[in-house]
C-alpha positions as CSV (number, residue, x, y, z in Angstrom):
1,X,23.5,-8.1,-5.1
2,X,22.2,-9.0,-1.8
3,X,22.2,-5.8,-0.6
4,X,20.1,-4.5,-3.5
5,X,17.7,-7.3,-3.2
6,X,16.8,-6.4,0.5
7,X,17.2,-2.8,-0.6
8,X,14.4,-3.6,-3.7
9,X,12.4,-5.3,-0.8
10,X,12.5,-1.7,1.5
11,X,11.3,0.0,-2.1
12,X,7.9,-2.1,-2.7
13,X,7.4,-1.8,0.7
14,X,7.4,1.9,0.8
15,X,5.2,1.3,-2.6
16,X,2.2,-0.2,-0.6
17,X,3.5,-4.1,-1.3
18,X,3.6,-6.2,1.6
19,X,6.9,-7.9,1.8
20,X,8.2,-9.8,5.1
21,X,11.6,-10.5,6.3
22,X,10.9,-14.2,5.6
23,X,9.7,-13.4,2.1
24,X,12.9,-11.2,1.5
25,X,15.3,-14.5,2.4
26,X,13.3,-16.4,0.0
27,X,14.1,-13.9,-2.6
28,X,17.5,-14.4,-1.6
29,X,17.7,-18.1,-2.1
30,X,15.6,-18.2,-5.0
31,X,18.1,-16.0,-6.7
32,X,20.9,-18.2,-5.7
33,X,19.5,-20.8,-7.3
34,X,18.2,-19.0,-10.8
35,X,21.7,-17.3,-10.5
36,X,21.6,-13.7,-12.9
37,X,22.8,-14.6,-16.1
38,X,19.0,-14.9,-17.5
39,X,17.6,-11.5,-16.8
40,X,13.9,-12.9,-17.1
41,X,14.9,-15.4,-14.4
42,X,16.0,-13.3,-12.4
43,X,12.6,-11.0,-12.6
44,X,10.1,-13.7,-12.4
45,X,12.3,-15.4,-8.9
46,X,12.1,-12.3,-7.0
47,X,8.1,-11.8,-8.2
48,X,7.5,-15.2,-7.2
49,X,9.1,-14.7,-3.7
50,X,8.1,-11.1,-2.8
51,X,4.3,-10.6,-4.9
52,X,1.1,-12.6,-3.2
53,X,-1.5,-10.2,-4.8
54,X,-2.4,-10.3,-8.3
55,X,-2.8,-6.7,-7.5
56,X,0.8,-5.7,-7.1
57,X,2.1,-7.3,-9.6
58,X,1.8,-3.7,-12.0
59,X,3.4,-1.6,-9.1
60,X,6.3,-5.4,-8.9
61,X,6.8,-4.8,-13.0
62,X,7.3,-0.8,-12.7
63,X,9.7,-0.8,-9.4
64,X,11.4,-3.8,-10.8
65,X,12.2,-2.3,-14.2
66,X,12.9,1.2,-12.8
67,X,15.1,-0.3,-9.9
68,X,16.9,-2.9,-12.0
69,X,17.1,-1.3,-15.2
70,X,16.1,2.6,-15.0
71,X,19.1,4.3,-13.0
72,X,21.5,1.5,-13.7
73,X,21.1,1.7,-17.3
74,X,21.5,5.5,-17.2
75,X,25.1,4.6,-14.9
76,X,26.2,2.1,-17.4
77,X,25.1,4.2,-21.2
78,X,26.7,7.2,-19.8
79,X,30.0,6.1,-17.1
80,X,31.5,3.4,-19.2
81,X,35.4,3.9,-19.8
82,X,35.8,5.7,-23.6
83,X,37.1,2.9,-25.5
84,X,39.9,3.3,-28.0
85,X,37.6,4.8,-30.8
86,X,36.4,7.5,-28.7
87,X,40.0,8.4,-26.7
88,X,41.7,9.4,-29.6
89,X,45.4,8.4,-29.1
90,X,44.7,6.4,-26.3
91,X,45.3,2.2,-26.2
92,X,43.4,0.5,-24.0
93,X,46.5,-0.5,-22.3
94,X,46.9,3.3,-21.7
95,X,43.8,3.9,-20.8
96,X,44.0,1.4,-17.6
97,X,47.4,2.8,-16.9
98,X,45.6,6.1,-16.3
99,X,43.3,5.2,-14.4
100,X,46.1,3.3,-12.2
101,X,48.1,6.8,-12.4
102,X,44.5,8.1,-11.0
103,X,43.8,5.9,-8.3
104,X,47.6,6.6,-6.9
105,X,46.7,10.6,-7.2
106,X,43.5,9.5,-5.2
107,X,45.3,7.7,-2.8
108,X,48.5,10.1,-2.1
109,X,46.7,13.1,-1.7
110,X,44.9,14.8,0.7
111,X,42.4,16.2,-2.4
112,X,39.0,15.7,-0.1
113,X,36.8,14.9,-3.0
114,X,33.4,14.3,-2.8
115,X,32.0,10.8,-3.2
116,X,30.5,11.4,-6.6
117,X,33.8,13.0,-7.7
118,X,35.6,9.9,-6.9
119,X,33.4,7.4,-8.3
120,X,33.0,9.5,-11.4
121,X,36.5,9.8,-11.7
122,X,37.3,6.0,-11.0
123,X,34.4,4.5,-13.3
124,X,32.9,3.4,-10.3
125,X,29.3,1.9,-11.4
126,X,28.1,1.0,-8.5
127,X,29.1,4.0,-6.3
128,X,27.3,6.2,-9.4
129,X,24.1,4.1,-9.0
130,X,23.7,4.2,-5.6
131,X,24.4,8.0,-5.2
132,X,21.8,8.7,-8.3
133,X,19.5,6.4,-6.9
134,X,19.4,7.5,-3.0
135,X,19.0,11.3,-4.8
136,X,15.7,10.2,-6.7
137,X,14.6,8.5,-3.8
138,X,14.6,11.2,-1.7
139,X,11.9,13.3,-2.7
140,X,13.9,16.2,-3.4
141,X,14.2,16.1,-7.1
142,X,13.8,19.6,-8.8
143,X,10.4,19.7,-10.5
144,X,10.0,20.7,-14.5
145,X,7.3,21.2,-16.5
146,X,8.7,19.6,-19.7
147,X,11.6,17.4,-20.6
148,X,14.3,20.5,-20.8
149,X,16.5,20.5,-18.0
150,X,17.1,23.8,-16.9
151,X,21.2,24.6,-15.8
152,X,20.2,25.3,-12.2
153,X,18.3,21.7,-11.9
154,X,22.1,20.1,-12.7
155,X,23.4,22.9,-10.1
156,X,20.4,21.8,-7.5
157,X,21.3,18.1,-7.8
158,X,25.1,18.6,-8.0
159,X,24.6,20.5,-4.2
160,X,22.0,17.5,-2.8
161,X,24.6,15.0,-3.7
162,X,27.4,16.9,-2.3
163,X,29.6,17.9,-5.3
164,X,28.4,21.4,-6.3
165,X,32.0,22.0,-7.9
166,X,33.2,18.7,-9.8
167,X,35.2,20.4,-12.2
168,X,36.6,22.0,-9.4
169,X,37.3,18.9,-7.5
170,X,38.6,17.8,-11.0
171,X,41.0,20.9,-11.0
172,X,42.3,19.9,-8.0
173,X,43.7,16.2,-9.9
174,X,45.2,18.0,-12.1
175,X,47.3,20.3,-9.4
176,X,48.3,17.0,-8.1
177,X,49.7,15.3,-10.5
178,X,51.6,18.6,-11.4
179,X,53.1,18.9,-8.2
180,X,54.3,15.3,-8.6
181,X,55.9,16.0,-12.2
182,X,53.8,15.0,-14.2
183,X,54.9,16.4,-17.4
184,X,52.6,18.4,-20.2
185,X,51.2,15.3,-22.1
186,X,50.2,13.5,-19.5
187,X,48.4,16.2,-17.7
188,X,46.6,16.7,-21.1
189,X,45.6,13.1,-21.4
190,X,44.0,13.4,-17.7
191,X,42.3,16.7,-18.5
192,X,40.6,15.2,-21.3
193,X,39.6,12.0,-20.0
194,X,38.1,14.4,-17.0
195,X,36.3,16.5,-18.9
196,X,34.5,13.4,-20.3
197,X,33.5,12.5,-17.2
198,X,31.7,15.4,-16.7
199,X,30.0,15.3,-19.1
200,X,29.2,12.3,-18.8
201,X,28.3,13.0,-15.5
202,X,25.5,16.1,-17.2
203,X,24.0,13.5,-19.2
204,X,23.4,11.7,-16.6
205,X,21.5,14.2,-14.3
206,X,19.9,14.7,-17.2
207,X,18.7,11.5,-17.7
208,X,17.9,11.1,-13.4
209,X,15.7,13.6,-13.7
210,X,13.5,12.8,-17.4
211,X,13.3,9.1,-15.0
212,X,12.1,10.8,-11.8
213,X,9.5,12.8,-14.2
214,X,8.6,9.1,-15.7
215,X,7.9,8.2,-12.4
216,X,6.5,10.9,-11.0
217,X,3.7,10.3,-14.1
218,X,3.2,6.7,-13.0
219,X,2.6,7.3,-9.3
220,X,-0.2,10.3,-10.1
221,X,-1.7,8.1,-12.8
222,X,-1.7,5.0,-10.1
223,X,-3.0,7.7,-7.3
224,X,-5.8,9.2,-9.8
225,X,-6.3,5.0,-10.4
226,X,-6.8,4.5,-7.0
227,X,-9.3,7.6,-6.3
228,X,-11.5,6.2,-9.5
229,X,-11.8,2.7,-7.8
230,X,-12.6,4.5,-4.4
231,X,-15.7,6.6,-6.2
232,X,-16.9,3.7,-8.3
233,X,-20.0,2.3,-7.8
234,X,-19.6,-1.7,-6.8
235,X,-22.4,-2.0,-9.5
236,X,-20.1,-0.9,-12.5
237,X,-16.8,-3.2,-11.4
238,X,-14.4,-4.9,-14.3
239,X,-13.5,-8.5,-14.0
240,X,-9.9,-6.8,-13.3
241,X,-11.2,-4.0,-10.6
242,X,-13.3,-6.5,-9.0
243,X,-10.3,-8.4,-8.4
244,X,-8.1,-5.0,-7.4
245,X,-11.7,-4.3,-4.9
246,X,-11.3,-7.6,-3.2
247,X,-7.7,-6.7,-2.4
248,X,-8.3,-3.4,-1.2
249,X,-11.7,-4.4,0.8
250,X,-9.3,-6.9,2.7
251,X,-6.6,-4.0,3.2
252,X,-10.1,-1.9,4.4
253,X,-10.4,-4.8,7.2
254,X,-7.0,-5.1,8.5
255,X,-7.2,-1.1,9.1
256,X,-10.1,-2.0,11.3
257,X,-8.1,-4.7,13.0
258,X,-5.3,-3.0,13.7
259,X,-7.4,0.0,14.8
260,X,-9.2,-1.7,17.2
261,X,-6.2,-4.1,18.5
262,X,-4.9,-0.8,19.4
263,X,-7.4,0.4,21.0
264,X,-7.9,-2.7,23.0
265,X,-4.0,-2.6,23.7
266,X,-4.3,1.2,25.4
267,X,-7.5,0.3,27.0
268,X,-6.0,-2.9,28.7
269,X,-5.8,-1.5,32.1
270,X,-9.0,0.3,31.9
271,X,-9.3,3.8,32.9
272,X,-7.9,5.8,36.2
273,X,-10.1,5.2,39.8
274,X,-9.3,8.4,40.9
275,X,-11.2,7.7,44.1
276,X,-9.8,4.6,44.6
277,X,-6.7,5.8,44.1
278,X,-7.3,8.6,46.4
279,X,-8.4,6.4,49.1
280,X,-5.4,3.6,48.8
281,X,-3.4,6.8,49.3
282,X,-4.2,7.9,52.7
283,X,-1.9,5.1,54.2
284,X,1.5,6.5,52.4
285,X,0.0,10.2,53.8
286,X,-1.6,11.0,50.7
287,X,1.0,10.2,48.1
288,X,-0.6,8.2,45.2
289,X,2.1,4.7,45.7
290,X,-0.5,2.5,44.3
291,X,-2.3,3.6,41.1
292,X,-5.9,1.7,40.8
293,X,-7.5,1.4,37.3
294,X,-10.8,0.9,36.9
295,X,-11.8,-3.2,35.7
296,X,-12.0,-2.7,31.9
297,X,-12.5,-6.6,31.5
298,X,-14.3,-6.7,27.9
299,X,-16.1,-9.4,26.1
300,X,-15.7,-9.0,22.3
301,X,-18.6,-8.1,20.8
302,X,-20.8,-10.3,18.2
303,X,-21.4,-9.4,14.4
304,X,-24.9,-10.4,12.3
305,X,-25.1,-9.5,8.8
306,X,-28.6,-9.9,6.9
307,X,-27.3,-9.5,3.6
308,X,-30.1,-9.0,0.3
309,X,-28.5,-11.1,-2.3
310,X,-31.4,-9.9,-4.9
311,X,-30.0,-9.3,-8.6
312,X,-30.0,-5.6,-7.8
313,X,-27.5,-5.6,-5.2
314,X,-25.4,-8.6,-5.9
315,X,-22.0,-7.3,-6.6
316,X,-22.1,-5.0,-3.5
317,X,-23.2,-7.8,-1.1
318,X,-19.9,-9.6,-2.4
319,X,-17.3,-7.2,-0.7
320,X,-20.0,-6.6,2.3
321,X,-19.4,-10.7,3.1
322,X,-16.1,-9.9,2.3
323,X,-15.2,-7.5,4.9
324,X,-17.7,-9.0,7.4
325,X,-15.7,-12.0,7.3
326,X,-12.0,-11.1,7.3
327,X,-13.0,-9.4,10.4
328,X,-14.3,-12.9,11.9
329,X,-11.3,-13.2,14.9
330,X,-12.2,-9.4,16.2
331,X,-15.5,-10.9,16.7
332,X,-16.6,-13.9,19.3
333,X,-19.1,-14.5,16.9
334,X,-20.3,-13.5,13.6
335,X,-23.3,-15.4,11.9
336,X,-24.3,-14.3,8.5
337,X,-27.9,-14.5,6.6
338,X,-28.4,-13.9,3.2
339,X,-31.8,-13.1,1.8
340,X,-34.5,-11.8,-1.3
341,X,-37.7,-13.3,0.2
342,X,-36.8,-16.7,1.9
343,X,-33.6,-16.2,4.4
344,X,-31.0,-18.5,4.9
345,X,-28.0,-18.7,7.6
346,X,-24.8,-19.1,5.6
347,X,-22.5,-19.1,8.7
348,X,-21.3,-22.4,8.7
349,X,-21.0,-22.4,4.6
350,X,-17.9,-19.5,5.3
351,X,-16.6,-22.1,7.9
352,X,-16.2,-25.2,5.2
353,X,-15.0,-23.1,2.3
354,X,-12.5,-20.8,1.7
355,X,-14.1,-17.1,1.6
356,X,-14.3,-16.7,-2.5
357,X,-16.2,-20.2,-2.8
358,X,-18.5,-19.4,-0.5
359,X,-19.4,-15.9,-1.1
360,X,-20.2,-16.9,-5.0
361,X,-22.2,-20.0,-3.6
362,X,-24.2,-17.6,-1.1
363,X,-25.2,-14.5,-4.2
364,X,-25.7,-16.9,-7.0
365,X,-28.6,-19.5,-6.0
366,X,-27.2,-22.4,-4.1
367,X,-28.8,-21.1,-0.8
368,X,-31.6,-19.2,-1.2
369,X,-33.6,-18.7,-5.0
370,X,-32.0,-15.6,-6.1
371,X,-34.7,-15.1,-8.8
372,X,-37.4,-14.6,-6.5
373,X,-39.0,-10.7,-5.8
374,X,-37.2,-9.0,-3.4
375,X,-39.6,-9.1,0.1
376,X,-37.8,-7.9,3.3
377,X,-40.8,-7.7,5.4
378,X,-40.7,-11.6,4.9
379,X,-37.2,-12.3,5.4
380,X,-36.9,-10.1,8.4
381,X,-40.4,-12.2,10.2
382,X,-38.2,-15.6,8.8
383,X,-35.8,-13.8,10.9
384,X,-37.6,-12.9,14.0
385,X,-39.5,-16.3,14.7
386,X,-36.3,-18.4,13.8
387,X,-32.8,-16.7,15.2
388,X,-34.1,-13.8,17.2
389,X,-31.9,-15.2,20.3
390,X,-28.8,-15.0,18.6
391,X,-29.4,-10.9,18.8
392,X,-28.5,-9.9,22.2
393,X,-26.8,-6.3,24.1
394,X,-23.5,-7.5,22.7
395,X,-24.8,-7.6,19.0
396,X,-24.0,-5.3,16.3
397,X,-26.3,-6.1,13.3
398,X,-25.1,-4.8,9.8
399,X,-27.8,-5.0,7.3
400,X,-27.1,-4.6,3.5
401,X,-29.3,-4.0,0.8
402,X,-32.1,-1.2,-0.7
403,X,-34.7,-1.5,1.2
404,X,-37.0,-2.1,-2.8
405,X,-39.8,-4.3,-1.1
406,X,-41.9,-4.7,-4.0
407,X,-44.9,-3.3,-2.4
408,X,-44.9,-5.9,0.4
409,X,-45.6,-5.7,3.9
410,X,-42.6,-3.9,5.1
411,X,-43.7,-5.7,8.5
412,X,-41.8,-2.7,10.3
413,X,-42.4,-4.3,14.0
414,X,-39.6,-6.9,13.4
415,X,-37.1,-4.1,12.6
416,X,-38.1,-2.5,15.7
417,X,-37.7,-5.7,17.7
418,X,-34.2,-6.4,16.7
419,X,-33.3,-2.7,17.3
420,X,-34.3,-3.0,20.7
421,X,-32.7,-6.2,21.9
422,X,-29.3,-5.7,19.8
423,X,-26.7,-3.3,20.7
424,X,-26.7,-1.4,17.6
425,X,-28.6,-1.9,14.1
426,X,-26.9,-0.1,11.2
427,X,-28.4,-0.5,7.2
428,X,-26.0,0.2,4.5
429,X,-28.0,0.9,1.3
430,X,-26.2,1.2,-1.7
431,X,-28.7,3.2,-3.6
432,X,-28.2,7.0,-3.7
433,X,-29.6,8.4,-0.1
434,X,-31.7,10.2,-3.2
435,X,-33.6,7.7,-4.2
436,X,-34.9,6.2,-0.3
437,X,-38.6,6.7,-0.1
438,X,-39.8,6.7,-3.7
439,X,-41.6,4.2,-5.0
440,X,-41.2,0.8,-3.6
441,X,-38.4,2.1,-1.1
442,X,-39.3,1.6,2.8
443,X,-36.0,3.3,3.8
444,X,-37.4,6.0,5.4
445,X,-39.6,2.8,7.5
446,X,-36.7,0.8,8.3
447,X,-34.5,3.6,8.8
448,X,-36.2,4.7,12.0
449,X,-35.3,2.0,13.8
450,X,-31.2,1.6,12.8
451,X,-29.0,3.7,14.7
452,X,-26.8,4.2,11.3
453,X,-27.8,4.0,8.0
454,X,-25.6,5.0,5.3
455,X,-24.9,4.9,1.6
456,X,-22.5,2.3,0.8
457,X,-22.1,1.8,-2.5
458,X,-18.3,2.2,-3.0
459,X,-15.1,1.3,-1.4
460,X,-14.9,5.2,0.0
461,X,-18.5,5.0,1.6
462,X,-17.3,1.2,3.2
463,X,-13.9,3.4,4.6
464,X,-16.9,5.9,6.3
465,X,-18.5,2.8,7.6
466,X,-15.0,1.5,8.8
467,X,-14.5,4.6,11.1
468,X,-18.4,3.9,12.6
469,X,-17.7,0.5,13.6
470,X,-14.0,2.0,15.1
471,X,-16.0,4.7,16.9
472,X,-18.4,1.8,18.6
């Protein structure tokens, strides 16, 4: 069981679930100690050990029941010994002396069966579920259209799993045991038991593939799940795809992470001095001994983020902060400001509470009054006369919200203050690009003086912004 376990571990991961070594010998333990008798133990010990995100747990409940229960179940309805009812004339005493008289055939000979012809032949569960299971695993499974399975899908998978001729192999028993004298009825008793097995053995490619197709309809429904939560507006969010959006805004920033720690790790060195390589050369008579790089000592850069927590653009501002702030040890500094007229800092308010408590305290009134119009010419001059000198050439400012100033000064200057001392200024509106300019919009004002402004209104427009930030 051990082996499965770690094998079940390889499978979520492959599946998008985030299981460590560590957490794969907790599983381990935790199953020693719930033992396997209880089935629902069982289930719920490995969940515990291997599922952190409320988000996995419907991809845990499919793999488990599919791994645990859909190809072994199809092994053990279908390979089971025929008991006495079903083998006619034969005891149950005979019936294990045949498959003694089998294993000796297997052992004497020089048959060269295939793997599956030998566990077939033997009753050997585990062998069949392994072999069944590494062949829908593979990707190769032949494809139908309905739930008939045509003869050459049977042939297709009897070739992949290397026993395109069981009944052949089968054949080849039977030859045995007749050179070795075994006499008419016994030769009938292991013909018949063998022809069982094969068709047993039909039934269950059968089955293999009607569970691949199962599966197969699971993954495309999760995949077209996962392109409707990419395209939907934060706006329109569940209680339950909110929940699925935090996970996969937090997956969004540890692509940026990773992207940029490898970038950072190739860029260590900095980049060839060709001249200086040139001229350390000219003592060894040209030949380039000593290789000079070019001093690519960087200091991380520093994040701001003026967020607009105004009614209108609440829910998106949540997964802005949210990203911002799983990105915080990229950064040597990020400062945050929330604002709808009045702005307030909310830096140190992420540093005292964990990042879900603070975000809901920052959008929903216990920093700045939420219920007030929505006037960025104000917040931005708040902005200016009080924290201007925390902008400087290393500064990337990321401003959220719609630019709706109610008619108010749009007091453009600031924006064009902040543009020039920062080292890059980019808005992300979530209102259709559409809409920017109408009415009380001063987009198209602010938006002169940002070196990016995009639409972000939805978890594939934040992956767009992603690749910006990886390109700076």
């Amino acid at each position: 069981m051990q082996d499965r376990i770690v094998e079940f571990a390889g499978l979520l991961r492959r599946s998008g679930v985030r299981v460590s070594t560590a957490e794969t010998l907790d599983a381990l333990r935790a199953v020693h100690l719930s033992g396997l008798s209880d089935r629902g133990f069982f289930k719920s010990a490995l969940r515990a050990s291997m599922v952190k995100r409320t988000t996995d747990l419907p991809v845990y409940e499919e793999l488990f029941d599919l791994f645990f229960s859909g190809v072994g179940d199809l092994v053990r309805a279908n390979a089971a010994a025929p008991g006495v009812a079903d083998a006619e004339d034969l005891s149950e005493e005979e019936l294990r002396a045949l498959l003694e008289r089998l294993a000796e055939l297997l052992r004497s000979g020089n048959l060269n069966l295939s793997e599956l012809a030998k566990a077939l032949a033997m009753q050997d569960s585990g062998e069949l579920e392994r072999l069944l299971r590494e062949l829908m695993e593979s990707g190769n499974m032949p494809r139908t259209e309905t739930n008939y399975v045509p003869p050459g899908a049977s042939k297709q998978m009897l070739d992949m799993l290397g026993a395109a001729d069981v009944s052949g192999e089968f054949e080849r028993i039977l030859d045995l045991a007749r050179e070795q004298g075994a006499d008419e009825a016994e030769l009938d008793r292991l013909r018949r038991y063998l022809d069982k097995r094969a068709k047993a053995l039909a039934e269950m490619l059968k089955g293999l593939l009607r569970l691949d197709k199962e599966q197969e309809h699971r993954a495309e429904e999760r995949q077209k799940d996962r392109e409707r939560l990419l395209e939907k507006s934060f706006y329109y969010l569940s209680p339950t795809e909110i929940k699925m959006m935090r996970e996969a805004v937090a997956a969004l920033a540890r692509k940026l992470k990773n992207a940029m720690a490898t970038r950072n790790k190739h860029t260590k060195r900095g980049r060839l001095d060709v001249k200086e390589t040139i001229r350390r050369s000219i003592e060894f008579g040209g030949v380039p001994f000593r290789i000079r790089f070019e001093d690519k000592r960087r200091e991380r850069p520093q994040v701001i983020v003026l967020c607009d927590v105004s009614d209108s653009v609440r829910n998106v501002s949540r997964f802005m902060l949210q990203f911002v702030h799983s990105l915080q040890d990229l950064y040597s500094r990020v400062r945050s400001y929330v604002f709808v007229a009045d702005l307030a800092e909310v830096t140190r308010l992420f540093k005292d509470n964990d990042i879900q408590s603070a975000i809901h305290k920052a959008i929903n009134g216990d920093v700045v009054n939420v219920y007030a119009h929505s006037d960025f010419g104000k917040a931005f001059t708040q902005f200016q006369r009080n924290h201007i000198e925390a902008v400087d050439s290393r500064t990337t400012v990321i401003i959220l919200g719609d630019a709706r100033n109610n008619y108010n000064a749009a007091q453009e200057w600031t924006l064009r203050d902040l543009h020039e001392r920062a080292k890059q200024v980019i808005w992300l509106n979530p209102e259709n690009r559409s809409t920017w300019g109408f009415g009380d919009s001063e987009m198209n004002v602010y938006g002169k003086h940002c070196d990016f402004v995009e639409e972000c209104r939805n978890l594939r427009q934040l992956h767009k912004v992603v690749d910006i930030l990886i390109a700076g």
